[in-house]
MARBA-3410 file (N, C-alpha, C, O; in Angstrom, 1 decimal):
159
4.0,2.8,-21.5,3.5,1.7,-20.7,4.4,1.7,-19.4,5.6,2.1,-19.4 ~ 3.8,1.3,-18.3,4.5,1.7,-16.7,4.6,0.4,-16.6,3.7,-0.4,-16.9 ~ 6.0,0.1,-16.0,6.2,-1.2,-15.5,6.1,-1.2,-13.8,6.5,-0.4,-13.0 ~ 5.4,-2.4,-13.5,5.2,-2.6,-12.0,5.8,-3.6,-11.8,6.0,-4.6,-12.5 ~ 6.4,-3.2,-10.1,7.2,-4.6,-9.8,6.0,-5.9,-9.5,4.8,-5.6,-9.4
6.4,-7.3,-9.5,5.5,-8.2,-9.1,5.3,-8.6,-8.1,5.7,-9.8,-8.2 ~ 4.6,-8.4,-6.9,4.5,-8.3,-5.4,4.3,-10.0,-5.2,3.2,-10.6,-5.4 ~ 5.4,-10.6,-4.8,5.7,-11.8,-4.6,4.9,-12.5,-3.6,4.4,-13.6,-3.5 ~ 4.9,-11.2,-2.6,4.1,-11.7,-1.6,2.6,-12.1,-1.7,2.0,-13.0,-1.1 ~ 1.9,-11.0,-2.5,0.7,-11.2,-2.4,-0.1,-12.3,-3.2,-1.2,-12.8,-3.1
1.0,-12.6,-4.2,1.1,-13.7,-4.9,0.9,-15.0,-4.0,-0.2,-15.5,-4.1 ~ 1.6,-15.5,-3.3,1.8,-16.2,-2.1,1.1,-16.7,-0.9,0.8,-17.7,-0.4 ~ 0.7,-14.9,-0.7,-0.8,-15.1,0.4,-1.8,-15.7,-0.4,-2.3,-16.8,0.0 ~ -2.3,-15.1,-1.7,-2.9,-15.5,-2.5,-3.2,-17.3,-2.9,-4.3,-17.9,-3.1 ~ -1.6,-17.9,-3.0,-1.8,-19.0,-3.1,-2.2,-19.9,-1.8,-3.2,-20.6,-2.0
-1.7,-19.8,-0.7,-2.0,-19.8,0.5,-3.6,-20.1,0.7,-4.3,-21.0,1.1 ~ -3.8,-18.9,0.4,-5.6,-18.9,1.2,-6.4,-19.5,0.0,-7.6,-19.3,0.1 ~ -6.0,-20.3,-1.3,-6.3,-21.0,-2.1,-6.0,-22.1,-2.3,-6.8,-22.7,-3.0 ~ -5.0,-22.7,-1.9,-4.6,-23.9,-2.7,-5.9,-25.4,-2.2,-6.2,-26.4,-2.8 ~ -6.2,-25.0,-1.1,-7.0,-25.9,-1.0,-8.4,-26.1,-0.9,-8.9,-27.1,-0.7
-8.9,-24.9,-1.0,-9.9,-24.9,-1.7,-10.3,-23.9,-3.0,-9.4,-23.7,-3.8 ~ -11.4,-23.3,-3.4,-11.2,-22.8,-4.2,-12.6,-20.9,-4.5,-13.7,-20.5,-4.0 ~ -11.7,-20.4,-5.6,-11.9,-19.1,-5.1,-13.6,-18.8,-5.7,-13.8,-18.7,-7.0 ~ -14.3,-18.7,-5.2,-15.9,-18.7,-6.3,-15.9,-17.6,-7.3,-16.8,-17.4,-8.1 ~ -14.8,-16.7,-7.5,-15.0,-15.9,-8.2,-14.7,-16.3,-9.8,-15.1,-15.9,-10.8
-13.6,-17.4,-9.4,-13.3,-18.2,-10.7,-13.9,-19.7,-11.3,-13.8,-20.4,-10.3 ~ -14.3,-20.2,-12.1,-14.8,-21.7,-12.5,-14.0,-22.6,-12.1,-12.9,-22.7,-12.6 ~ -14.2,-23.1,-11.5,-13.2,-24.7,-11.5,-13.1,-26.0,-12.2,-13.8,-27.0,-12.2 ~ -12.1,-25.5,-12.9,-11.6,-26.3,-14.5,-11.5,-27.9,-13.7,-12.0,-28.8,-14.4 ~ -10.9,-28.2,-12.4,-11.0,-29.6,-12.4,-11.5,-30.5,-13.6,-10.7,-30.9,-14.4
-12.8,-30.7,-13.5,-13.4,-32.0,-14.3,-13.5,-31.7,-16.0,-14.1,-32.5,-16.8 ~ -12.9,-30.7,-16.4,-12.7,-30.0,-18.0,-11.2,-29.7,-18.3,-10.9,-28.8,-19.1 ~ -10.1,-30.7,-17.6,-9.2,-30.7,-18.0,-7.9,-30.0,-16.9,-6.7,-29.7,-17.1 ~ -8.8,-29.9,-16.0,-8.0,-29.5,-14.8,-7.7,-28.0,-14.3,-7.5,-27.3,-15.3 ~ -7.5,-27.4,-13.1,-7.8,-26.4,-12.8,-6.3,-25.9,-12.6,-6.0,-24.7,-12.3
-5.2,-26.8,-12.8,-3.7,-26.1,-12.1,-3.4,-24.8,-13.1,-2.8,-23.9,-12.5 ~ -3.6,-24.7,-13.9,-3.2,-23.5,-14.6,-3.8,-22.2,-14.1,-3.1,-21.2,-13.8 ~ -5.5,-22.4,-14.0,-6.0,-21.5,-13.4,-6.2,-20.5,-12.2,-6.7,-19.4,-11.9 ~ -5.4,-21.7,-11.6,-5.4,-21.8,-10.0,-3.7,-20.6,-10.3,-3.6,-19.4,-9.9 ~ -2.6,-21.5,-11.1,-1.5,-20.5,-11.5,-1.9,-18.9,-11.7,-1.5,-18.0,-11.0
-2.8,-19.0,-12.8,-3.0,-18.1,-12.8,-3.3,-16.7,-12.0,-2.6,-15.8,-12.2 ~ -4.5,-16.7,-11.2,-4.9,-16.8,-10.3,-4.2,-15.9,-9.2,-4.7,-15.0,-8.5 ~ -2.8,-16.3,-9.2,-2.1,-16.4,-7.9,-0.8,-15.1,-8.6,-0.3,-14.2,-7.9 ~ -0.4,-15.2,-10.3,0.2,-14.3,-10.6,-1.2,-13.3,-11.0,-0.7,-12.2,-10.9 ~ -2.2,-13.2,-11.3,-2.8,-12.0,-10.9,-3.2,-11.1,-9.5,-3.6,-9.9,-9.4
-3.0,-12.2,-8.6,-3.0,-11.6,-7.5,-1.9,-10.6,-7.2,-2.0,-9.6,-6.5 ~ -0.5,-11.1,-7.9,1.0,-10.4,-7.8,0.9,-9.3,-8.9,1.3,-8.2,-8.6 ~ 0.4,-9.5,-9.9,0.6,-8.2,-11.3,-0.6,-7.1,-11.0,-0.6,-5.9,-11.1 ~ -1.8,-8.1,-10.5,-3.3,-7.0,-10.3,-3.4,-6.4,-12.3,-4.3,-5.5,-12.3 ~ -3.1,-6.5,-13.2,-3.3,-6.3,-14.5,-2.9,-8.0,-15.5,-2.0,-8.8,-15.6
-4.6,-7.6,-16.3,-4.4,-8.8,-16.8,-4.6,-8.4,-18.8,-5.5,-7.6,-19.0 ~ -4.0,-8.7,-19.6,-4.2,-8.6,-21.1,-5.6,-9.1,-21.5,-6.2,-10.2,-21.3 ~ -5.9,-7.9,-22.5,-7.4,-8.2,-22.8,-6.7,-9.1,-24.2,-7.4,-10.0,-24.5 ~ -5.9,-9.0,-24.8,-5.9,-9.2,-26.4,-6.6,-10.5,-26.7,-6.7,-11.5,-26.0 ~ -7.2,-10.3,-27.8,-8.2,-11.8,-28.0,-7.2,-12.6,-28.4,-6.2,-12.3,-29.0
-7.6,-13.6,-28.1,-6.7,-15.0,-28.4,-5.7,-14.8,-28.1,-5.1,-15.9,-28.2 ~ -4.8,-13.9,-27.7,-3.3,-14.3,-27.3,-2.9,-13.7,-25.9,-1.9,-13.9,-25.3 ~ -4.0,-13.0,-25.6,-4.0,-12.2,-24.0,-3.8,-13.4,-23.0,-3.3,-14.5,-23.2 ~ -4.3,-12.9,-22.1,-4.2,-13.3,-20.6,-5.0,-12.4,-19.9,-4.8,-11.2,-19.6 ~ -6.3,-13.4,-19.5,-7.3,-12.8,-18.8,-8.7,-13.7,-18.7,-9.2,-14.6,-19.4
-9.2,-13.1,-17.3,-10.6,-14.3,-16.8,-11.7,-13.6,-16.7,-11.7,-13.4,-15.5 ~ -12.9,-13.0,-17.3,-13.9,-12.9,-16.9,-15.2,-13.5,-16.4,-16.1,-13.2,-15.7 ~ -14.8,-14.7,-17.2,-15.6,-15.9,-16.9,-15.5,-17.1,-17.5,-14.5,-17.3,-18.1 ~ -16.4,-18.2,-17.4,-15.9,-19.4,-18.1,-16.0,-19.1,-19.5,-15.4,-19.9,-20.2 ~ -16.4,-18.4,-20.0,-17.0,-18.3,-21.6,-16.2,-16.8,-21.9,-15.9,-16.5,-23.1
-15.8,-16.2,-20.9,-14.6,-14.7,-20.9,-13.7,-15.1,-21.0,-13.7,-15.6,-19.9 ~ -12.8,-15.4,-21.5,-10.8,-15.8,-20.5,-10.1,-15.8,-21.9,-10.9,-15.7,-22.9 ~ -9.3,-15.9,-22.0,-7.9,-16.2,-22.7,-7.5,-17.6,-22.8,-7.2,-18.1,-21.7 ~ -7.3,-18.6,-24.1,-6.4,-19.8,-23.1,-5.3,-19.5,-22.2,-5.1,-20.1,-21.1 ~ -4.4,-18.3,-22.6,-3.2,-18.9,-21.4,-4.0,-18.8,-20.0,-3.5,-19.6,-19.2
-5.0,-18.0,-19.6,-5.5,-18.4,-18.5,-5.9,-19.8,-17.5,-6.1,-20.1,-16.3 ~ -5.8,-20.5,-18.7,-6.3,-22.1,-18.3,-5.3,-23.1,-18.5,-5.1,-23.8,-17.5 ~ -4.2,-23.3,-19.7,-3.7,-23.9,-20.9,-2.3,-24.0,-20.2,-2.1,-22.8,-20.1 ~ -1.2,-24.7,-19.7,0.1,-25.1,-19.2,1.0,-24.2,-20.4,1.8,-23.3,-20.1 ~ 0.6,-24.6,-22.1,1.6,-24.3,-22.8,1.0,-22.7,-23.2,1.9,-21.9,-23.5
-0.3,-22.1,-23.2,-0.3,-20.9,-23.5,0.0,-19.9,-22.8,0.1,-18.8,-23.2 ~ 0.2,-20.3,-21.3,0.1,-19.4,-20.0,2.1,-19.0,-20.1,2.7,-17.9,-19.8 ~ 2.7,-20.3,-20.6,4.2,-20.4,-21.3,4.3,-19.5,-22.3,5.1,-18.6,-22.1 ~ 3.5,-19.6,-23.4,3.8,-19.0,-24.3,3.4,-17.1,-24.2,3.9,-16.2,-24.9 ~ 2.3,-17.0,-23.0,2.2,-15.8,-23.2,3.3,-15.0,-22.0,4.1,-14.0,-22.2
3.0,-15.6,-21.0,4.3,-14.7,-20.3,6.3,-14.9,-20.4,7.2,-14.4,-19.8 ~ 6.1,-15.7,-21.5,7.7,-15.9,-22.0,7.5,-14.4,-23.2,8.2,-13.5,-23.6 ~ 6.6,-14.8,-23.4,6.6,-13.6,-25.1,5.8,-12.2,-25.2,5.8,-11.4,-26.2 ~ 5.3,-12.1,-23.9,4.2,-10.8,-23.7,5.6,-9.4,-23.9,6.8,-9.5,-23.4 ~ 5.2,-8.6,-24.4,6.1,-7.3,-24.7,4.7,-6.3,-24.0,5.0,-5.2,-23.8
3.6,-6.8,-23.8,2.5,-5.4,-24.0,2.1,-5.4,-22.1,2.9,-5.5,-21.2 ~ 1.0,-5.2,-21.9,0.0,-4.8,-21.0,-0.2,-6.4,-20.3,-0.5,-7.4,-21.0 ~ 0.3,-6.3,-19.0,0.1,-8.0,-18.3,1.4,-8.2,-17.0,2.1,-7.4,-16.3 ~ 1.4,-9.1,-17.1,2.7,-10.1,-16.5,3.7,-10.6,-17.6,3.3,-11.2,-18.6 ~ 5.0,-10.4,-17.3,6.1,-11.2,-18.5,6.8,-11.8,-17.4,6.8,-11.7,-16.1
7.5,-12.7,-18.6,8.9,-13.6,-17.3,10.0,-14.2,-18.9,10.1,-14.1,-20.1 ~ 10.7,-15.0,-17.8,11.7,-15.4,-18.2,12.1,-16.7,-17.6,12.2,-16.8,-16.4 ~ 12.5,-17.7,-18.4,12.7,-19.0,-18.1,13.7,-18.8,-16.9,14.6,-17.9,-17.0 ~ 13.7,-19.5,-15.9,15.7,-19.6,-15.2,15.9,-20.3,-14.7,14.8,-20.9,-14.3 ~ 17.0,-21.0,-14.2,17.2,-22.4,-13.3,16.7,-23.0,-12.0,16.2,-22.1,-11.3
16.7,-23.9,-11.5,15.7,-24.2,-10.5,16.7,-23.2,-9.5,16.0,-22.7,-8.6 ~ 17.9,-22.9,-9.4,18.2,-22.3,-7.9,17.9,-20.7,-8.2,17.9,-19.9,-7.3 ~ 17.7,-20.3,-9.6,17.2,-19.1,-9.5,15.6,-18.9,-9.3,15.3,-17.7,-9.3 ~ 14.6,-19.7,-9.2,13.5,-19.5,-9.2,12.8,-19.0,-7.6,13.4,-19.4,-6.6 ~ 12.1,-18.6,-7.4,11.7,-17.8,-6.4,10.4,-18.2,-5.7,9.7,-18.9,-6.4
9.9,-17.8,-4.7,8.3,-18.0,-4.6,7.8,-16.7,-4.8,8.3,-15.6,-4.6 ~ 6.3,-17.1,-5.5,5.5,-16.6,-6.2,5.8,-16.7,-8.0,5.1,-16.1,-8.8 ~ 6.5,-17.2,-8.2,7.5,-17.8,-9.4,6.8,-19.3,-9.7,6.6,-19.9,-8.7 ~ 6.3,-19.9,-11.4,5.8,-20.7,-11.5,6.5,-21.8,-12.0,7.6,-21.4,-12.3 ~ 6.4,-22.8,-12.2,6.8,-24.4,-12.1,6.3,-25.2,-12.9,5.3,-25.6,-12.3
6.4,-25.8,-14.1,5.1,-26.0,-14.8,6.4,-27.7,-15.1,7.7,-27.6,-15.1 ~ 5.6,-29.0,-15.3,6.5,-30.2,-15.2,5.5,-30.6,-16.6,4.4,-30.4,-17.0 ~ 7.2,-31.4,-17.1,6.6,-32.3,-18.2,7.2,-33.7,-18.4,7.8,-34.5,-17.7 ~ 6.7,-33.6,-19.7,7.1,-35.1,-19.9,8.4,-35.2,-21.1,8.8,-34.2,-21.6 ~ 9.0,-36.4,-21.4,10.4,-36.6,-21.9,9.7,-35.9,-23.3,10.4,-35.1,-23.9
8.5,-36.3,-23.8,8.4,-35.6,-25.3,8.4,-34.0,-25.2,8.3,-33.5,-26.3 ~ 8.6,-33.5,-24.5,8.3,-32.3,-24.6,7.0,-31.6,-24.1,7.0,-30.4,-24.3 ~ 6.0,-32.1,-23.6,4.6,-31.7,-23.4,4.5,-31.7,-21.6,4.7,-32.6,-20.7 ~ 4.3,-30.5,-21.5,4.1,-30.1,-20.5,2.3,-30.1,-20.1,1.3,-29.9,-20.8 ~ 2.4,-30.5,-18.6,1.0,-30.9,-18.2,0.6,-29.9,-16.8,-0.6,-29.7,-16.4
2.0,-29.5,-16.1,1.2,-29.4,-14.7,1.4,-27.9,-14.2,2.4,-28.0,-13.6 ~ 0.9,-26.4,-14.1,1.7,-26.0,-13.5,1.3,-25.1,-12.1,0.7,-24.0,-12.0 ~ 1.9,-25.9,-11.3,2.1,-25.2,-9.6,3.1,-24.1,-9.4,4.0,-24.0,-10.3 ~ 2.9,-23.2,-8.2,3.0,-22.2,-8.0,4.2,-22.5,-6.6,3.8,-23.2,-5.7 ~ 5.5,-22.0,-6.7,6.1,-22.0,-5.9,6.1,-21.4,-4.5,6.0,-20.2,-4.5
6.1,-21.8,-3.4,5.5,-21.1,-2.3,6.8,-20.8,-1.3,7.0,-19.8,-0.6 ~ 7.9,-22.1,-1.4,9.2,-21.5,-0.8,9.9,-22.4,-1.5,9.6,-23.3,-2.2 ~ 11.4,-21.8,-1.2,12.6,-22.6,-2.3,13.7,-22.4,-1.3,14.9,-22.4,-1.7 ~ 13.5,-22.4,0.3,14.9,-22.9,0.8,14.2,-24.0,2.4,13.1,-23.7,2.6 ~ 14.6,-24.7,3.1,15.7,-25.5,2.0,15.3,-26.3,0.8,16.1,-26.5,-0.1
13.8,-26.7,0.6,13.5,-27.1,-0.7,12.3,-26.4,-1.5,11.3,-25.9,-1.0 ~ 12.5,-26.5,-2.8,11.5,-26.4,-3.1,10.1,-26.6,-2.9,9.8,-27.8,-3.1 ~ 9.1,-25.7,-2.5,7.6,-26.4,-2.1,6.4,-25.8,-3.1,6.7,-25.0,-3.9 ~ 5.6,-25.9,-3.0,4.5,-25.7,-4.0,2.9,-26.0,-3.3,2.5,-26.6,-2.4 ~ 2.2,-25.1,-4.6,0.7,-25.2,-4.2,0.3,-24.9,-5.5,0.7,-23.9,-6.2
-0.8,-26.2,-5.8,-1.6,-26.7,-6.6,-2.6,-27.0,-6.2,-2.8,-27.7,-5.2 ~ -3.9,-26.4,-7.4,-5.0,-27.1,-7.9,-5.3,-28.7,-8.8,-4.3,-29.3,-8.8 ~ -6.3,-29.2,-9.2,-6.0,-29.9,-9.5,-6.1,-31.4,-8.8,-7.0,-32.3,-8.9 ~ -4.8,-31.4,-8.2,-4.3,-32.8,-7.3,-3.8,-31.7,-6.1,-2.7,-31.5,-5.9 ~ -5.0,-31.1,-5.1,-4.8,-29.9,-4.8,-3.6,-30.2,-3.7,-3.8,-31.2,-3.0
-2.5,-29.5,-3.6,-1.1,-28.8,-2.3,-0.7,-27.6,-1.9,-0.2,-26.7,-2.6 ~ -1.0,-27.8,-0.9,0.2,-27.0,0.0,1.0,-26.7,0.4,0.9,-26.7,1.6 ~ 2.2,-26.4,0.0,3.4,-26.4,0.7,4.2,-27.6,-0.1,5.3,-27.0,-0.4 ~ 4.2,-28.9,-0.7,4.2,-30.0,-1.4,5.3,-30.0,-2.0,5.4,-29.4,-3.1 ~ 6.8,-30.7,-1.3,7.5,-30.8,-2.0,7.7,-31.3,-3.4,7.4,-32.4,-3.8
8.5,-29.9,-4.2,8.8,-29.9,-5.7,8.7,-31.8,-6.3,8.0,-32.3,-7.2 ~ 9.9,-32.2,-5.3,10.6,-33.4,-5.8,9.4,-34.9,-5.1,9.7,-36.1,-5.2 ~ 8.5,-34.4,-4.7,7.7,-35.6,-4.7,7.2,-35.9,-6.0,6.9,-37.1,-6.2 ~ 7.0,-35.3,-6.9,6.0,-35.2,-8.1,7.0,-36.2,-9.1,8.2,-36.3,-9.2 ~ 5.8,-36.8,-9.8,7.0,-37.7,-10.8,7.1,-36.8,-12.3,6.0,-36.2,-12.6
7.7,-36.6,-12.9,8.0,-35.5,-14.0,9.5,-36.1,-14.5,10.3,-36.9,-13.9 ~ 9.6,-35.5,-15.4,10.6,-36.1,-16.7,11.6,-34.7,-16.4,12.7,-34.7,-15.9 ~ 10.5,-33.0,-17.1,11.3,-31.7,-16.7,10.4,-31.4,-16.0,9.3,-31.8,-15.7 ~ 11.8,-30.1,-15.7,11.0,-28.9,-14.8,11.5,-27.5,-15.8,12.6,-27.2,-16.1 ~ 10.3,-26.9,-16.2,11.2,-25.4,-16.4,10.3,-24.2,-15.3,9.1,-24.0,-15.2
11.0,-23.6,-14.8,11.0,-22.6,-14.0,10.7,-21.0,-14.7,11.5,-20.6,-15.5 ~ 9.7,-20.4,-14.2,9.1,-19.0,-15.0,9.0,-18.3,-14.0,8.1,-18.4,-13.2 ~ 10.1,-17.4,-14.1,10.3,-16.5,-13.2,9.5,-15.0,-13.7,9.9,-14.3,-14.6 ~ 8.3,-14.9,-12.7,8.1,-13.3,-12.8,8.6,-12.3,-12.7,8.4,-11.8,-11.6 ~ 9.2,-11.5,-13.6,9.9,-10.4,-13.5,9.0,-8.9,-13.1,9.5,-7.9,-12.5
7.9,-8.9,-13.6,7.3,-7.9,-13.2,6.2,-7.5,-14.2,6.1,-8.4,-15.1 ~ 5.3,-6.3,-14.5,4.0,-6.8,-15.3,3.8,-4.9,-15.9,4.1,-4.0,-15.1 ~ 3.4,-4.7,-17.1,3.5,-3.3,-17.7,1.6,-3.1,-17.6,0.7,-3.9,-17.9 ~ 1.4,-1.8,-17.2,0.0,-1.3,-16.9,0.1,-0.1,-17.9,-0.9,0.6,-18.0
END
């Protein structure tokens, strides 16, 4: 398997020419539970360009009735790029000053359950973000009310 770096930028442009409105090639989860994941999504496939077919545990959109949860899902989109070894995008948890743009952001609550996750767009001097959903641009990190933050740094994606 060939590993590819994760083109941060295009990730970025990606979120950019999306955050506020939206791409028709994908469904918009809005009114079914919300679109931020997809929109996440979305934005690291624009950076990997390779998405995992595996049923039920992949990562991938063909359509509303095609996809993957982690495509949609805050905790599976977590669970699959913390744990993907195969064909996709992987990452790795890291601190808010290691996190990067094009690097995702996902906020939760004190139980443990995470609900939101936006797409980092720049991290100096603060962090900013773009989201679906409760749609932003640029949207400082620290406006948002949230309990955590964990930071998922893309490291790069195996073809």
């Amino acid at each position: 398997m060939q590993v590819i770096p994760y083109d941060r930028e295009a990730a970025i442009e990606y979120a950019r020419r999306w955050a506020l409105s939206r791409n028709p090639a994908y469904y918009n989860f809005e009114k079914i539970g919300g679109d931020c994941t997809n929109f996440a999504s979305q934005c690291i496939y624009a950076g990997a360009r390779v998405m995992n077919y595996t049923p039920v545990s992949g990562w991938y959109y063909n359509s509303l009735s095609s996809r993957a949860p982690a495509w949609t899902s805050v905790q599976y989109l977590y669970n699959f790029l913390i744990g993907n070894k195969a064909q996709g995008p992987y990452a790795r948890v890291v601190s808010r000053q290691e996190a990067e743009p094009g690097d995702i952001v996902q906020l939760g609550k004190s139980d443990g359950v995470f609900y939101h996750s936006p797409v980092i767009t720049a991290t100096h001097p603060i962090i900013l973000v773009a989201a679906h959903t409760y749609d932003a641009l640029d949207r400082p990190l620290d406006t948002y009310i949230y309990d955590q933050a964990r930071f998922i740094h893309i490291e790069g994606a195996r073809k």
